[in-house]
Backbone atoms as SQL, in Angstrom:
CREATE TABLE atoms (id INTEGER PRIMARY KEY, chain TEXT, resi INTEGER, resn TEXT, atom TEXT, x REAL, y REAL, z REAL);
INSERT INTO atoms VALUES
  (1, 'A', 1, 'UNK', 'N', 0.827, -1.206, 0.000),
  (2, 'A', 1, 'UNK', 'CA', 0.000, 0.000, 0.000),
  (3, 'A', 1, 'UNK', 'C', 0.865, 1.260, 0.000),
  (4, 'A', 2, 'UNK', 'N', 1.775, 1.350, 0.800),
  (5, 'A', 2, 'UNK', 'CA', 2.911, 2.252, 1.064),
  (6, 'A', 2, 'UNK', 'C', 3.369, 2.271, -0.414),
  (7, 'A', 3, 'UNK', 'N', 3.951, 1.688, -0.801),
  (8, 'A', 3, 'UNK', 'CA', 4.952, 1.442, -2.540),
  (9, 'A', 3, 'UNK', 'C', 4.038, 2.490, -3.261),
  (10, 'A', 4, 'UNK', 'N', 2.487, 2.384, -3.218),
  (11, 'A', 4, 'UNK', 'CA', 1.732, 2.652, -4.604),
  (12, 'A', 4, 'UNK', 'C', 1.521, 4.074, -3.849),
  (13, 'A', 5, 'UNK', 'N', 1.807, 4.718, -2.724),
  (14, 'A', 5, 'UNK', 'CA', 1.151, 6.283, -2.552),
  (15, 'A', 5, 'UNK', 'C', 2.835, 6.248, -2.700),
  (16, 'A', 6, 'UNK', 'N', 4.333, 6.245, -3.041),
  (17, 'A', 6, 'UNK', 'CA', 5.439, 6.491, -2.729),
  (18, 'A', 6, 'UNK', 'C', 5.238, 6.889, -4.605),
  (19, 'A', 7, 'UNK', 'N', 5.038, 5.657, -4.716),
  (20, 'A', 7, 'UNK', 'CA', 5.216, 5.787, -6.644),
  (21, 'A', 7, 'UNK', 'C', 4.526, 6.694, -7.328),
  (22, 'A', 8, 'UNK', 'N', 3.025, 7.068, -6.728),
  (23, 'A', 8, 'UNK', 'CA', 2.236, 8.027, -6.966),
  (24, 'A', 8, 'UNK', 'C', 2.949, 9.217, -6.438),
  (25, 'A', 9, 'UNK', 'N', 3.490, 9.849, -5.288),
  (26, 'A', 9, 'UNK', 'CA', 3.907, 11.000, -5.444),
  (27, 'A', 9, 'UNK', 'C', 5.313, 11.453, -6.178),
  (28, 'A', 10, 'UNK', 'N', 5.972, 10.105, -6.755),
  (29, 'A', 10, 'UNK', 'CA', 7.022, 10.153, -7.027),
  (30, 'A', 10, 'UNK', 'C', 7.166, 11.302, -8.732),
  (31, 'A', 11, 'UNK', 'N', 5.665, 10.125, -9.701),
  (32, 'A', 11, 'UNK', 'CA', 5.086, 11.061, -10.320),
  (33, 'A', 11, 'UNK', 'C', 4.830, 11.865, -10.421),
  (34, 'A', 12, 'UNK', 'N', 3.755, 12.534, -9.572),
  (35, 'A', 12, 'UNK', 'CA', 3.305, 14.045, -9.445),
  (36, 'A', 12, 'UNK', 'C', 4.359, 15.028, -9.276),
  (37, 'A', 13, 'UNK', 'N', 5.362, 14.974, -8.610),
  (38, 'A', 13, 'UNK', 'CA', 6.518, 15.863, -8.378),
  (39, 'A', 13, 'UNK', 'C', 7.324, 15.473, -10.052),
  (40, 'A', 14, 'UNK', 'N', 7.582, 14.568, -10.600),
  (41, 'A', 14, 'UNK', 'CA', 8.009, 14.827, -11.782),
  (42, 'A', 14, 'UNK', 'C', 7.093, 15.025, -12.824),
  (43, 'A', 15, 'UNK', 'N', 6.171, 15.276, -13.355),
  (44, 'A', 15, 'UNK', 'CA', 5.202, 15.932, -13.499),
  (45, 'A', 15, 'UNK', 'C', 4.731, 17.135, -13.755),
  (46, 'A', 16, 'UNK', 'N', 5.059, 17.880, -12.408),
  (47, 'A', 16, 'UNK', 'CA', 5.418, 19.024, -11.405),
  (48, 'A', 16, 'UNK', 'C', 6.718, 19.777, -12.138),
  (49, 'A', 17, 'UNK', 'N', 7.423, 18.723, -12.284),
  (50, 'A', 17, 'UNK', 'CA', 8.872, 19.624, -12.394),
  (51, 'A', 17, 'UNK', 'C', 8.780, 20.156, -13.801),
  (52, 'A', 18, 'UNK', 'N', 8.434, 19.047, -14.611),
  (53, 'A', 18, 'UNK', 'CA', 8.480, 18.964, -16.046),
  (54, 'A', 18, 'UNK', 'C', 7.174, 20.224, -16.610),
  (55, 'A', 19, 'UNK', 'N', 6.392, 20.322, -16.262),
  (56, 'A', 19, 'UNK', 'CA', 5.174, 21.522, -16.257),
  (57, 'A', 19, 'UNK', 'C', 5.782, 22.687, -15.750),
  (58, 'A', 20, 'UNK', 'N', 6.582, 23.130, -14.572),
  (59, 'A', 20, 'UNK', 'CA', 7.320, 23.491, -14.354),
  (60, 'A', 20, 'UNK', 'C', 8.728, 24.307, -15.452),
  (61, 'A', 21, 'UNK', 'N', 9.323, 23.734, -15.753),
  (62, 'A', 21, 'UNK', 'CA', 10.507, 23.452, -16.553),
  (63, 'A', 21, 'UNK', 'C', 9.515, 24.401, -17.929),
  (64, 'A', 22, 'UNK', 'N', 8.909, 23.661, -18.699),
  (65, 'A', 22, 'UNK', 'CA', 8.126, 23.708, -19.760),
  (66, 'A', 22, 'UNK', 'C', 7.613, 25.018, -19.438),
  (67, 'A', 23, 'UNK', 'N', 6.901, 25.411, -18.818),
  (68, 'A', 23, 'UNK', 'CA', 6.633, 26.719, -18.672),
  (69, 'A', 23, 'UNK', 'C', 7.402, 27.971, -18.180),
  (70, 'A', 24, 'UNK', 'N', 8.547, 27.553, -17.463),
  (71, 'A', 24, 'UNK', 'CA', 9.485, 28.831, -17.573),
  (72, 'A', 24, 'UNK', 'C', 10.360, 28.548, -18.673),
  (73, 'A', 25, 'UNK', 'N', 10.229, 28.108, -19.695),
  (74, 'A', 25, 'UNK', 'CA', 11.251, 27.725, -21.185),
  (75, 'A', 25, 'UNK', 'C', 10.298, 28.648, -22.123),
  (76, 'A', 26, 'UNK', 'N', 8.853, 28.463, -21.730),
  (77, 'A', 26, 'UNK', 'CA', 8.218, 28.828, -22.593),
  (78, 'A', 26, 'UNK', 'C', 8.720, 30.505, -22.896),
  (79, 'A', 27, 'UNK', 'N', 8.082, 30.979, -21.682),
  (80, 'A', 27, 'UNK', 'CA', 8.337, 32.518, -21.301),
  (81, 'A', 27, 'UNK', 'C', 9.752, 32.825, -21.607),
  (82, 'A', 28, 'UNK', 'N', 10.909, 32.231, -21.697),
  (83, 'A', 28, 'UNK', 'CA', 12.057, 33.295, -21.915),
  (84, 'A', 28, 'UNK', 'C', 11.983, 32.849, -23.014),
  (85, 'A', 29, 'UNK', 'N', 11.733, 32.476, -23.915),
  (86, 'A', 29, 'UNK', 'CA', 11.445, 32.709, -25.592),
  (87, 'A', 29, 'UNK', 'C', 11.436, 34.219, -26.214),
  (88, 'A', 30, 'UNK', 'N', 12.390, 34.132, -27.402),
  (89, 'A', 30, 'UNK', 'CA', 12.279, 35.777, -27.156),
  (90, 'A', 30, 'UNK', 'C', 11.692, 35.728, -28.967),
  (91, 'A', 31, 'UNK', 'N', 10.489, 36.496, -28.662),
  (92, 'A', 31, 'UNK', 'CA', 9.590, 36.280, -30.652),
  (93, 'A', 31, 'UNK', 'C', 9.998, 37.411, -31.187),
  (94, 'A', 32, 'UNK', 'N', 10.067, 36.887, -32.559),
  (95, 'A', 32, 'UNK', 'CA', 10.120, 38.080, -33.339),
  (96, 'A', 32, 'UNK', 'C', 9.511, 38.423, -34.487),
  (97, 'A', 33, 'UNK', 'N', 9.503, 39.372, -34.848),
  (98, 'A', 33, 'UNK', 'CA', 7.912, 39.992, -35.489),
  (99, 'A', 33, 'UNK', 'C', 9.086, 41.122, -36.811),
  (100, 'A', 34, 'UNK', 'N', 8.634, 40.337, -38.055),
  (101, 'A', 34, 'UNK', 'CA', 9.356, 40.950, -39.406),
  (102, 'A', 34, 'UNK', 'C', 8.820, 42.435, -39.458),
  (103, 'A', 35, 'UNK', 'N', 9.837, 43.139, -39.750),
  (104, 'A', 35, 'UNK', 'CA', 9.428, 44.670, -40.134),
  (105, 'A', 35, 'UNK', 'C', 8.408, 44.898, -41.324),
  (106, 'A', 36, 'UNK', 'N', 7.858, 45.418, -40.968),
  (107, 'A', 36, 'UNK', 'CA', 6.447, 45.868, -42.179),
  (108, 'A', 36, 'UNK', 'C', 7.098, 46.467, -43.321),
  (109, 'A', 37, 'UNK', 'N', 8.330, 47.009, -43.440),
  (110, 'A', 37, 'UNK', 'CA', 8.888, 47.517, -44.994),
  (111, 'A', 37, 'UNK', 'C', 9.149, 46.268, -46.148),
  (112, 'A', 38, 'UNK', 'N', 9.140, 44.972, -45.389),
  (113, 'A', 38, 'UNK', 'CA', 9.747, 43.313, -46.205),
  (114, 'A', 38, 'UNK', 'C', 7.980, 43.113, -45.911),
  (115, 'A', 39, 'UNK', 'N', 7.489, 43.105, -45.953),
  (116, 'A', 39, 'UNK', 'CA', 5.908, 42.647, -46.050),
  (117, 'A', 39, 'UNK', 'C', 5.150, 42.484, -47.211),
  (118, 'A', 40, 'UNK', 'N', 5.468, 41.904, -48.351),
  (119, 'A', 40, 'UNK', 'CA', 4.488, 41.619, -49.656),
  (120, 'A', 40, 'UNK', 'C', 3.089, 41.746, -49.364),
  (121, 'A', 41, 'UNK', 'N', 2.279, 41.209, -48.377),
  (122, 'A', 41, 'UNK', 'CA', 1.020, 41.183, -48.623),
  (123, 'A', 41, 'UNK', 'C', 0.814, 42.522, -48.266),
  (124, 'A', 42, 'UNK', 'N', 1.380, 43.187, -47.153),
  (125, 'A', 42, 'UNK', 'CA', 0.678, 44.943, -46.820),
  (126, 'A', 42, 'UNK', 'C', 0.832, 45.375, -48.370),
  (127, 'A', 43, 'UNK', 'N', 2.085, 45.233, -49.449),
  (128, 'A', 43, 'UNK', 'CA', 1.781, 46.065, -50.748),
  (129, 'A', 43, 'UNK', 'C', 0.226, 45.531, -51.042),
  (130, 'A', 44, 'UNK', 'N', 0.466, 44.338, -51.232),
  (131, 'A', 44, 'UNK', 'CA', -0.710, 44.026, -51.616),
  (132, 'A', 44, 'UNK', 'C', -1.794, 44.540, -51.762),
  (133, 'A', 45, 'UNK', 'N', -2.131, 44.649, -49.836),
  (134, 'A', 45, 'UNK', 'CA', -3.251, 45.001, -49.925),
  (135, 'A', 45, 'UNK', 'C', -3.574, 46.798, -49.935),
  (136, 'A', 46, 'UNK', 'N', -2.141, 47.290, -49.768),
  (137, 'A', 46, 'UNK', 'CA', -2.416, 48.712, -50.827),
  (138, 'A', 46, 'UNK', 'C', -2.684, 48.881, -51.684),
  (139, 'A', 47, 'UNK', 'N', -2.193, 48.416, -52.702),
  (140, 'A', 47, 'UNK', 'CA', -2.684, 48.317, -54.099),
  (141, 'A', 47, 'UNK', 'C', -4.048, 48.081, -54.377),
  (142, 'A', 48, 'UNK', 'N', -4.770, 46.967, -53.729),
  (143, 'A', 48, 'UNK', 'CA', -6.437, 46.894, -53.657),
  (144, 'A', 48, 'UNK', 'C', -7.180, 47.641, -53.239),
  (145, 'A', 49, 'UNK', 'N', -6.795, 48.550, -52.188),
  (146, 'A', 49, 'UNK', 'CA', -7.479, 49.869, -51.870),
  (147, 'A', 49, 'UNK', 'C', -6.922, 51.002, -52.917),
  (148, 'A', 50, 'UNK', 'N', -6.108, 51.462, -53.366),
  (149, 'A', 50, 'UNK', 'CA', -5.819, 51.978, -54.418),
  (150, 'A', 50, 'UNK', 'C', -6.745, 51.813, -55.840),
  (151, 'A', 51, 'UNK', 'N', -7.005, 50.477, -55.999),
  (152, 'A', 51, 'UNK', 'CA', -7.674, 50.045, -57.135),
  (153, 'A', 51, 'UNK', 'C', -9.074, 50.359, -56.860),
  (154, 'A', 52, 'UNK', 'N', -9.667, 50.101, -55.743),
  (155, 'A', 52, 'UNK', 'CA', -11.035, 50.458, -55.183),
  (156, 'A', 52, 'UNK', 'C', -11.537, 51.913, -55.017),
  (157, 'A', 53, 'UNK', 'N', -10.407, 52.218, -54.741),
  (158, 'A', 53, 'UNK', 'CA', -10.453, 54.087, -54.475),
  (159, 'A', 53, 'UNK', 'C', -10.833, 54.800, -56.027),
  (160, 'A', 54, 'UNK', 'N', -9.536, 54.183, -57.207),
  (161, 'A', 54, 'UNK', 'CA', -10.091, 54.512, -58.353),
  (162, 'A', 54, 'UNK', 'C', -11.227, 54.418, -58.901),
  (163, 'A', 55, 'UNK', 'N', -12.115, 52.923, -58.655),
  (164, 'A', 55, 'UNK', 'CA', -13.042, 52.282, -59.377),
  (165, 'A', 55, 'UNK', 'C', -14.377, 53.293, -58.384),
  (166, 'A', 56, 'UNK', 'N', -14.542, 53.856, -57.584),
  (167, 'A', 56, 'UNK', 'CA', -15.557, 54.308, -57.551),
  (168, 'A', 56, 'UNK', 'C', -15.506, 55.540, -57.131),
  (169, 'A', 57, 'UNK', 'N', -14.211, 56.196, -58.057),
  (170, 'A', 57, 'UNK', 'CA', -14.342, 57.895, -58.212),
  (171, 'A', 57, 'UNK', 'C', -14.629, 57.614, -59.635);
């Protein structure tokens, strides 16, 4: 009876650690986000408002 609550918390604390671990790895991740001047689709979608702007003056 003893063995199976020893083995059971043995789990939960690694578990614990690993949820743990995993979530402060997550957070020092450092993202990065491309400058809008290298952005093809923003031309893009200038150009379609451009084209729209013409078509109903």
């Amino acid at each position: 009876m003893y063995v199976v609550a020893v083995i059971c918390i043995i789990i939960v604390i690694v578990v614990l650690i690993l949820a743990v671990g995993t979530t402060s790895k997550a957070y020092t991740y450092k993202h990065t986000v491309d400058p809008l001047e290298n952005n093809p689709h923003l031309e893009q979608e200038h150009e379609q408002e451009h084209n729209q702007d013409q078509n109903k003056a």
